[in-house]
KEDOMI-943946 format. One record per atom (N, C-alpha, C): residue in three letters; residue number from 1; atom name; x, y, z. Coordinates in steps of 0.05 Angstrom, whole numbers. Atoms other than C-alpha are relative to their C-alpha. Layout:
N
{ALA,NUM,CA,{X,Y,Z}}
...
// end
This chain:
162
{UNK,1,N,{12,-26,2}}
{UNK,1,CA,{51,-462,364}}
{UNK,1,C,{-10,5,-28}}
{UNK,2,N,{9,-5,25}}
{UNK,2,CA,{4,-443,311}}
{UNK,2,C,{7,29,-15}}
{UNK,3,N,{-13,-35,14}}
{UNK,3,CA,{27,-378,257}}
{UNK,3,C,{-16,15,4}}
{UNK,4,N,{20,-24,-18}}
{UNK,4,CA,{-32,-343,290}}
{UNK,4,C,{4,7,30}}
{UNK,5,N,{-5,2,-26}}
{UNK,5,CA,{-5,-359,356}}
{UNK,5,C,{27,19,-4}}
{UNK,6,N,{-21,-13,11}}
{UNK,6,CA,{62,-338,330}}
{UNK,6,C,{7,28,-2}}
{UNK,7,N,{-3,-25,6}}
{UNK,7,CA,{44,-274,310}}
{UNK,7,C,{-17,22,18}}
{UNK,8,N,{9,-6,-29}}
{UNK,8,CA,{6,-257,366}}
{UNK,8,C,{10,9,26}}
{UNK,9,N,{-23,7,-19}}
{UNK,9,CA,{65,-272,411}}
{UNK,9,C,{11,22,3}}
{UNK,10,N,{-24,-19,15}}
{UNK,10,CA,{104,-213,373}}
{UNK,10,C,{-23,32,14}}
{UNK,11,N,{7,-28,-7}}
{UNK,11,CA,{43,-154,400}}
{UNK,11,C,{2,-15,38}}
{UNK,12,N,{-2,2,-41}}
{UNK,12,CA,{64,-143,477}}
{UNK,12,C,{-10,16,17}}
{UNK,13,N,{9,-25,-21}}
{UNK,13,CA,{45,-116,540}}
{UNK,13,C,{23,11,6}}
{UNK,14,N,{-27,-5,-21}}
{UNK,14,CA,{93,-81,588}}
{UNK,14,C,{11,-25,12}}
{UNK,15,N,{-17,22,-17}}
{UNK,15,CA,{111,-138,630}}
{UNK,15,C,{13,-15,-13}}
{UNK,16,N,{-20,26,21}}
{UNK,16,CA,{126,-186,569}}
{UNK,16,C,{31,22,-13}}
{UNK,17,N,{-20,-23,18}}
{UNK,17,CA,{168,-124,536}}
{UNK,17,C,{20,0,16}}
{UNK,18,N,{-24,-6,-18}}
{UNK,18,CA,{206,-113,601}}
{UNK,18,C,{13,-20,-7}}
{UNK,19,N,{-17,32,7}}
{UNK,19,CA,{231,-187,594}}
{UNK,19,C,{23,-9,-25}}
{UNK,20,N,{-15,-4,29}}
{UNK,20,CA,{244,-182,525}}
{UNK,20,C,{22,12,-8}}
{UNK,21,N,{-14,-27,7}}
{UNK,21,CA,{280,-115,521}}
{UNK,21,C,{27,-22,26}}
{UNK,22,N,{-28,9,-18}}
{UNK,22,CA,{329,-154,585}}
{UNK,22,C,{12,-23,-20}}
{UNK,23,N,{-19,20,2}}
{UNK,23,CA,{343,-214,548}}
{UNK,23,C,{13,12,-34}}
{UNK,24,N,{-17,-15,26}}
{UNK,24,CA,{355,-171,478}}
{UNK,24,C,{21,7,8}}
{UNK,25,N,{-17,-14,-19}}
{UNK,25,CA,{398,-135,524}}
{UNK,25,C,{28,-12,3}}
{UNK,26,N,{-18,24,-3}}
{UNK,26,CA,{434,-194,548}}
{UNK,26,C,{17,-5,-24}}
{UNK,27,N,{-12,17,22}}
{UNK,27,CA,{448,-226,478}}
{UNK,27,C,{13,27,-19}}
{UNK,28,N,{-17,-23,15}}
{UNK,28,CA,{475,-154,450}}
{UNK,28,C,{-13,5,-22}}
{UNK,29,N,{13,-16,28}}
{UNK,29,CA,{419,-143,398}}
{UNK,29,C,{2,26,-3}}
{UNK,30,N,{7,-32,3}}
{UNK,30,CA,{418,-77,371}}
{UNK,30,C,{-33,3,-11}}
{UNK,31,N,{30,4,-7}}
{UNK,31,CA,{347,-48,393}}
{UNK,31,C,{-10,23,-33}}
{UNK,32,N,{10,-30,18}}
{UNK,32,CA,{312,-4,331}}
{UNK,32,C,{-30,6,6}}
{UNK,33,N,{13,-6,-1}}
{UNK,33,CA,{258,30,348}}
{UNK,33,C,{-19,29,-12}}
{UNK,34,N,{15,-16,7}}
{UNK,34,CA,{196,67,318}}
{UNK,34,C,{-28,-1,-2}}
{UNK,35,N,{35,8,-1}}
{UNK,35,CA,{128,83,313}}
{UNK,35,C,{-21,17,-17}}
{UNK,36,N,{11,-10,17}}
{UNK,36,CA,{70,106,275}}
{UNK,36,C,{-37,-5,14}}
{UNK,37,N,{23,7,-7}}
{UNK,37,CA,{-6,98,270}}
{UNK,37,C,{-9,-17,-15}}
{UNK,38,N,{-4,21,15}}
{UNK,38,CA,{4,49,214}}
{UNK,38,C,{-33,-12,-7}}
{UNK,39,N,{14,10,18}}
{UNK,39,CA,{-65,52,183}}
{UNK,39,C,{-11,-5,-23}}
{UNK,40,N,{-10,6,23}}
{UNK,40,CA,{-80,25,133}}
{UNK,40,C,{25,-4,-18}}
{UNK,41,N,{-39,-1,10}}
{UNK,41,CA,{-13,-8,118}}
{UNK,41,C,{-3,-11,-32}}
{UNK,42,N,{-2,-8,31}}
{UNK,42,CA,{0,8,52}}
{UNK,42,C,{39,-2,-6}}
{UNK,43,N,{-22,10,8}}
{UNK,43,CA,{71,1,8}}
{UNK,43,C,{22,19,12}}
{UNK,44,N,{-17,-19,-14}}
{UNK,44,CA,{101,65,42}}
{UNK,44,C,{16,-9,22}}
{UNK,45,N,{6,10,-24}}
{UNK,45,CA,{94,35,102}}
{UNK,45,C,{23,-26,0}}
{UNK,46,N,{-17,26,-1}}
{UNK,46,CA,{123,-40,85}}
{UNK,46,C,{21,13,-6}}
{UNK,47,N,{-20,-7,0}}
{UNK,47,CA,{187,2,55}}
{UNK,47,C,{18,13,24}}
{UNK,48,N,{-14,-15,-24}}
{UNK,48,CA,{208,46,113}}
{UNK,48,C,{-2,-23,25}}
{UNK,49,N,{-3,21,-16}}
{UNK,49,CA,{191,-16,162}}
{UNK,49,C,{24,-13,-1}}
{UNK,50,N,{-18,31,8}}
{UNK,50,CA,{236,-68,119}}
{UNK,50,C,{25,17,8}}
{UNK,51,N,{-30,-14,-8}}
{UNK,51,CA,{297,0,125}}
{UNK,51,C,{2,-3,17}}
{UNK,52,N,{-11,-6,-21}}
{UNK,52,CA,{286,10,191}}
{UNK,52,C,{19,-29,14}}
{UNK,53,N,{-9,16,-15}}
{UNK,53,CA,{288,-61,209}}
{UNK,53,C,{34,-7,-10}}
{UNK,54,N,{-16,13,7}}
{UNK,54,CA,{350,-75,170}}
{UNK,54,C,{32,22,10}}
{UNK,55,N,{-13,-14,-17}}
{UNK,55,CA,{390,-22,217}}
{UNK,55,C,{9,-13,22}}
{UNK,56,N,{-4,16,-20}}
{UNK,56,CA,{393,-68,272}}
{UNK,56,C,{-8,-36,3}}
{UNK,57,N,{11,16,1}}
{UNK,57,CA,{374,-135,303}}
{UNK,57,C,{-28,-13,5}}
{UNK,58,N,{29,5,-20}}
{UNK,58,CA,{311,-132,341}}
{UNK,58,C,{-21,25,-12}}
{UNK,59,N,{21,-13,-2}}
{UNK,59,CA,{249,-83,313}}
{UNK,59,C,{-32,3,13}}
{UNK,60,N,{26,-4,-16}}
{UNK,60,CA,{203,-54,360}}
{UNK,60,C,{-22,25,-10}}
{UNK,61,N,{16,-16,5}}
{UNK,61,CA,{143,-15,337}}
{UNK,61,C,{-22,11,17}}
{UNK,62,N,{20,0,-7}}
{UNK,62,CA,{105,24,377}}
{UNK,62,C,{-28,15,-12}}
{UNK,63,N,{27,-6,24}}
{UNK,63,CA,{29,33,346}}
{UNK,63,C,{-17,15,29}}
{UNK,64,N,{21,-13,-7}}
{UNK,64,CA,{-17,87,365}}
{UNK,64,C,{-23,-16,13}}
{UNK,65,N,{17,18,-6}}
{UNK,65,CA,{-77,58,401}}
{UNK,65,C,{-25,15,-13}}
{UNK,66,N,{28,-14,9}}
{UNK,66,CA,{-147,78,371}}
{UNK,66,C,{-6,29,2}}
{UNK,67,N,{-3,-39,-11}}
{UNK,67,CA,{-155,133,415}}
{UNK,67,C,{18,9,0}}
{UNK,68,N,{-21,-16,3}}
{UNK,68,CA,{-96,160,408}}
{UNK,68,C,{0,12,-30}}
{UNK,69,N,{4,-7,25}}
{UNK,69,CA,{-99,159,329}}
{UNK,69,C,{-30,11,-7}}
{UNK,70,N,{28,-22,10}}
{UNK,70,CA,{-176,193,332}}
{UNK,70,C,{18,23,12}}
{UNK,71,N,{-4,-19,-4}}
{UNK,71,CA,{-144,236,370}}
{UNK,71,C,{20,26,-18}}
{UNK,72,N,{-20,-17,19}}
{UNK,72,CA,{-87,260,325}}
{UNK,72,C,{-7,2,-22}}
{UNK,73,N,{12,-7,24}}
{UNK,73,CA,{-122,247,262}}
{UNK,73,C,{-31,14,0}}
{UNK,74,N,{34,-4,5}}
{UNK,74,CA,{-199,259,269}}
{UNK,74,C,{-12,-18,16}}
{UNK,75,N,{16,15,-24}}
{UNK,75,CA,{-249,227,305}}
{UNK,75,C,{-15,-22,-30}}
{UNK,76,N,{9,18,18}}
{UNK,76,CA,{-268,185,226}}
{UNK,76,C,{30,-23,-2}}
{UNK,77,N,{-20,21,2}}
{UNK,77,CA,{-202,150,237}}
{UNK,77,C,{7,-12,35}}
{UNK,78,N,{-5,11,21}}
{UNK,78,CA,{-170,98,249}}
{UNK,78,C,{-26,-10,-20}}
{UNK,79,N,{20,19,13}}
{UNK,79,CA,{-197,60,196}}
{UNK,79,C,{-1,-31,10}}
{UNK,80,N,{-7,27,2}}
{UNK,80,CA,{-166,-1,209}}
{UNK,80,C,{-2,1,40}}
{UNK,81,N,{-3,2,-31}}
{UNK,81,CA,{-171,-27,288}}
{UNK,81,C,{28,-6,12}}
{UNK,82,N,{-29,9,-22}}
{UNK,82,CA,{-116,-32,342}}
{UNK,82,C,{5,-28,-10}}
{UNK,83,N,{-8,18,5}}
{UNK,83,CA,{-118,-102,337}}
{UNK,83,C,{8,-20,-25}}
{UNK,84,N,{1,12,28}}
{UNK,84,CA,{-128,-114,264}}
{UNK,84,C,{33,17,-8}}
{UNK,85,N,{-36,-11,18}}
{UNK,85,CA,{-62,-62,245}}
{UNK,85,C,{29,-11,17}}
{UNK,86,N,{-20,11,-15}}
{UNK,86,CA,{-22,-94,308}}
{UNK,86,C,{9,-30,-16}}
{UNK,87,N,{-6,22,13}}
{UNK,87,CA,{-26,-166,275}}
{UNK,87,C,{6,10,-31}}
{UNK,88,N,{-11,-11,29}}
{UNK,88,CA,{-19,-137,202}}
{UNK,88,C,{33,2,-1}}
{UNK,89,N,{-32,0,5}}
{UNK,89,CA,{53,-110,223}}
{UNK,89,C,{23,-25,13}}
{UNK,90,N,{-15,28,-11}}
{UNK,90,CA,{73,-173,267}}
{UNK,90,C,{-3,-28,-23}}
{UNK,91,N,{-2,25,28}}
{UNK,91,CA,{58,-216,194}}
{UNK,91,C,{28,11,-16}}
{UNK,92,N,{-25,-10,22}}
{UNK,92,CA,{121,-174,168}}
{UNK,92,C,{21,-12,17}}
{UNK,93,N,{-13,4,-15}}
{UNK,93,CA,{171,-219,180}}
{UNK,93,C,{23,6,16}}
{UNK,94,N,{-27,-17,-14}}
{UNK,94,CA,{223,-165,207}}
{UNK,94,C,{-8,14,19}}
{UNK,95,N,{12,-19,-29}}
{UNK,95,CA,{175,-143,261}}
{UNK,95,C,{14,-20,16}}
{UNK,96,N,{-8,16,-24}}
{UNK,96,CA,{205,-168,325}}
{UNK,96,C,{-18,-4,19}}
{UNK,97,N,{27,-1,-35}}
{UNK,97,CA,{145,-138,379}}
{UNK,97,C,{-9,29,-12}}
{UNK,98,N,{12,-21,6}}
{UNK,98,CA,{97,-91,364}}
{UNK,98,C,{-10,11,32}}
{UNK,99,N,{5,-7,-23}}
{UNK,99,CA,{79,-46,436}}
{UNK,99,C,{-18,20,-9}}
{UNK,100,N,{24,-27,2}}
{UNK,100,CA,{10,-1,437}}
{UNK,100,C,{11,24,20}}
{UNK,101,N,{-1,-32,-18}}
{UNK,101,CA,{20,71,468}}
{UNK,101,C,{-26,13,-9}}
{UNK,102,N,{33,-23,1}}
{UNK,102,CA,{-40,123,482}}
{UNK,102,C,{15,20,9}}
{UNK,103,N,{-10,-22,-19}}
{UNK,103,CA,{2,173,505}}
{UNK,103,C,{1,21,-32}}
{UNK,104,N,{-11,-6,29}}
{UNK,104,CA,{10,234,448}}
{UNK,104,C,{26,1,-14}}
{UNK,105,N,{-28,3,18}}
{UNK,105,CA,{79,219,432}}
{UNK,105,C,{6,-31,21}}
{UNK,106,N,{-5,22,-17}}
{UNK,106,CA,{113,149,447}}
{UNK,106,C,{30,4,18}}
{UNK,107,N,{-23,-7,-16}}
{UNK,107,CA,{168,188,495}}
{UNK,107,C,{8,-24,22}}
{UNK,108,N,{-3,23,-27}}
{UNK,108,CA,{154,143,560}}
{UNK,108,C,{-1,-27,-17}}
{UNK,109,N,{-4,26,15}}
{UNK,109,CA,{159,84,507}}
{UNK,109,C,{26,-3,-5}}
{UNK,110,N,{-33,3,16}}
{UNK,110,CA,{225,103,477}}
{UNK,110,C,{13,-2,30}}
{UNK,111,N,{-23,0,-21}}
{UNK,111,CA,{252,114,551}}
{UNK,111,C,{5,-26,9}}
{UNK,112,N,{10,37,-16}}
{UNK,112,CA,{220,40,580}}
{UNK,112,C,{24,-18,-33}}
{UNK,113,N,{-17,13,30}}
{UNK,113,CA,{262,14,506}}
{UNK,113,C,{18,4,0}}
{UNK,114,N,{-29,-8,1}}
{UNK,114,CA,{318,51,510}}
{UNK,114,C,{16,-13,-30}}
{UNK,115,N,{-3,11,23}}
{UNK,115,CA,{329,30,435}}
{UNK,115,C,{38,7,-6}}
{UNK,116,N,{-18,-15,-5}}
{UNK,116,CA,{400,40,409}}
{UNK,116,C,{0,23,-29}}
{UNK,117,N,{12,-19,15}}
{UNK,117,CA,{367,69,344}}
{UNK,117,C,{-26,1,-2}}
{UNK,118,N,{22,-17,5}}
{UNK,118,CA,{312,116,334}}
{UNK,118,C,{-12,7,-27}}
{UNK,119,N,{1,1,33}}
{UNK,119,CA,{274,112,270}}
{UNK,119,C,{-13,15,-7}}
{UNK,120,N,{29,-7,15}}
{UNK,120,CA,{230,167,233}}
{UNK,120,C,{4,3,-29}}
{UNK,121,N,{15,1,38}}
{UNK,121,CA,{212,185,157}}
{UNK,121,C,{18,30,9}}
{UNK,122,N,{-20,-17,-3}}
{UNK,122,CA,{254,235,133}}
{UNK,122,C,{-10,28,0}}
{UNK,123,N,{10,-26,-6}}
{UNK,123,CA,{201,290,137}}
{UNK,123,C,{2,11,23}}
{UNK,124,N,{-14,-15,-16}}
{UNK,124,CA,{233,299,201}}
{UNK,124,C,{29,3,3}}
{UNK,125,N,{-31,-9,6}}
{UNK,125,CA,{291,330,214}}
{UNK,125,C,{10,-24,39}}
{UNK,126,N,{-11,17,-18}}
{UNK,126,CA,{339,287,268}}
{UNK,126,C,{-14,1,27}}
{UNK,127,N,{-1,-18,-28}}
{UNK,127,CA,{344,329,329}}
{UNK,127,C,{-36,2,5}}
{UNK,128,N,{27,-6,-4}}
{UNK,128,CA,{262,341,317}}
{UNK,128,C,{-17,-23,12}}
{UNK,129,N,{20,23,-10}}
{UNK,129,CA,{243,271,335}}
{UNK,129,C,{0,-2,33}}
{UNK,130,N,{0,9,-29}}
{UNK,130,CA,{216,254,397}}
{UNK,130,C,{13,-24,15}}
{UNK,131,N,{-8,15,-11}}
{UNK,131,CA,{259,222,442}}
{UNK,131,C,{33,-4,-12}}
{UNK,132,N,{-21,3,12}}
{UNK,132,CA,{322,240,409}}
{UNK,132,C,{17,4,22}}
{UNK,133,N,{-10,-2,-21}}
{UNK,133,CA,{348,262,475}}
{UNK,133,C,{9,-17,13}}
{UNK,134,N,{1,23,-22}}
{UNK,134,CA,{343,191,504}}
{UNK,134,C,{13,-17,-18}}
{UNK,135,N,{-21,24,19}}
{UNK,135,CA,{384,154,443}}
{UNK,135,C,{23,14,3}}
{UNK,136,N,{-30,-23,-8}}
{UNK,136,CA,{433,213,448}}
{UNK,136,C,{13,-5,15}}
{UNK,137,N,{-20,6,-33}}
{UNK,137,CA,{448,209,516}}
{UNK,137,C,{14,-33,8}}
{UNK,138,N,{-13,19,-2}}
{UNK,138,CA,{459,135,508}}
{UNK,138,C,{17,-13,-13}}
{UNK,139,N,{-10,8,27}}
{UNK,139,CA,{504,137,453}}
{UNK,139,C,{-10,-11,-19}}
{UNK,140,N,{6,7,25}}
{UNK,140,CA,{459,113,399}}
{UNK,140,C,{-9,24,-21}}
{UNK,141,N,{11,-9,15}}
{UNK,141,CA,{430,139,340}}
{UNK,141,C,{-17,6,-10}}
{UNK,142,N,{28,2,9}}
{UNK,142,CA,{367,174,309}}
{UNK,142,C,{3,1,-37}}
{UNK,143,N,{-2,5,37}}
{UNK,143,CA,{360,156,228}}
{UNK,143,C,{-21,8,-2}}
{UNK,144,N,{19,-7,7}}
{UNK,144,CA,{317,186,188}}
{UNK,144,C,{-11,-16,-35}}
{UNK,145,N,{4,11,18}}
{UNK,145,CA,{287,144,122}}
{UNK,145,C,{-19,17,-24}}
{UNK,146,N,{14,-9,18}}
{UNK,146,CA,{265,169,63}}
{UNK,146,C,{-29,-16,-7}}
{UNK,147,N,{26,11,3}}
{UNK,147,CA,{189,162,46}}
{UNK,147,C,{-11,-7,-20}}
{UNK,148,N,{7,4,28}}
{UNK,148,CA,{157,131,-18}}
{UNK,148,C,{-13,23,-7}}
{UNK,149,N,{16,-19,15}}
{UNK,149,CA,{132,189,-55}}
{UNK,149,C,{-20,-12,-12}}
{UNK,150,N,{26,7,8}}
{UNK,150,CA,{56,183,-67}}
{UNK,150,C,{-22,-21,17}}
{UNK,151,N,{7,27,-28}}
{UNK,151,CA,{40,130,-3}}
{UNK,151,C,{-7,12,14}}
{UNK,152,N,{15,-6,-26}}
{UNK,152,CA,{1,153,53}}
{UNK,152,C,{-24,-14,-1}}
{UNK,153,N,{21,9,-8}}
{UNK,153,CA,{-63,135,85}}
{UNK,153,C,{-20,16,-8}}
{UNK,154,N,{21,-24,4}}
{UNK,154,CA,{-91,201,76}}
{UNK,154,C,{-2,-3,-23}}
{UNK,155,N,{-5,-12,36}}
{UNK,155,CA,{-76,209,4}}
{UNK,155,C,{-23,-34,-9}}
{UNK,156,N,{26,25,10}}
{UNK,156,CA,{-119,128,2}}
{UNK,156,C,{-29,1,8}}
{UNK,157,N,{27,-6,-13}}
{UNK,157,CA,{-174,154,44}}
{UNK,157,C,{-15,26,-24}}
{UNK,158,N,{7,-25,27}}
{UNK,158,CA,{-176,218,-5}}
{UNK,158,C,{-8,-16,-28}}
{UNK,159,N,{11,29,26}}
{UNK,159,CA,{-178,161,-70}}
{UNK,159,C,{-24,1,5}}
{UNK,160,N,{30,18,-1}}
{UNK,160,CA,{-238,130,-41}}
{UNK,160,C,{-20,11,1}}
{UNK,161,N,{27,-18,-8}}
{UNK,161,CA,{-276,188,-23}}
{UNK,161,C,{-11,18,-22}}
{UNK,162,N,{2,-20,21}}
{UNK,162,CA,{-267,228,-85}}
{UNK,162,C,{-16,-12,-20}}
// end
């Protein structure tokens, strides 16, 4: 297998995920899960990734799909494409599987995952994240990570434009 093949392997559909998520299951990984719109991945970004992943054994990310991120940001984003920010985060070697969602929150993601932690940035508060109901109820946990001060996408889109 070539390291393009490799990393390829790591963005999934549903069917491969189901598989995945049973045999993680099986071997007792602990699942961490989170998600973003991860454009333009920038240093913010690689830090809160490398925390989350280092919470468990398995990191699953699920990434906004195009339309989903015009929709929440603007209709001038993303910048970066589905497929170009999907391979970007499956080159970090603590991604496990990256999964696309279009839905506006990745609720029916976190349920199909059933993670046993829940990851966001600490500009939310616990209880506020989506899908905290569904780590709750299964005895896991939602963590919240502190964010690099001065890192966003917006704040690099604002740079360039100014």
């Amino acid at each position: 297998m070539t390291q393009l093949e490799y990393l390829q392997n790591k963005i999934l559909d549903a069917k491969t995920l189901e598989s995945r998520l049973a045999l993680w299951q099986f071997q007792n990984k602990k699942i961490v899960f989170t998600n973003g719109c991860f454009d333009i991945v920038h240093r913010g970004h690689i830090e809160y990734l490398a925390k989350a992943a280092d919470l468990g054994d398995v990191l699953v990310i699920g990434l906004n799909t195009d339309a989903s991120v015009s929709r929440i940001k603007g209709p001038q984003r993303p910048v970066v494409d589905q497929q170009s920010r999907a391979l970007l985060l499956a080159a970090l070697h603590f991604t496990t599987a990256i999964v696309y969602f279009d839905e506006p929150t990745p609720y029916e993601l976190i349920k199909k995952v059933q993670p046993d932690i829940l990851v966001k940035g600490k500009d939310y508060k616990a209880e506020d994240v989506v899908g905290y109901d569904i780590v709750m109820d299964k005895g896991g946990k939602v963590e919240t990570i502190e964010l690099v001060e001065g890192f966003s996408t917006s704040a690099i889109i604002k740079k360039l434009i100014s």
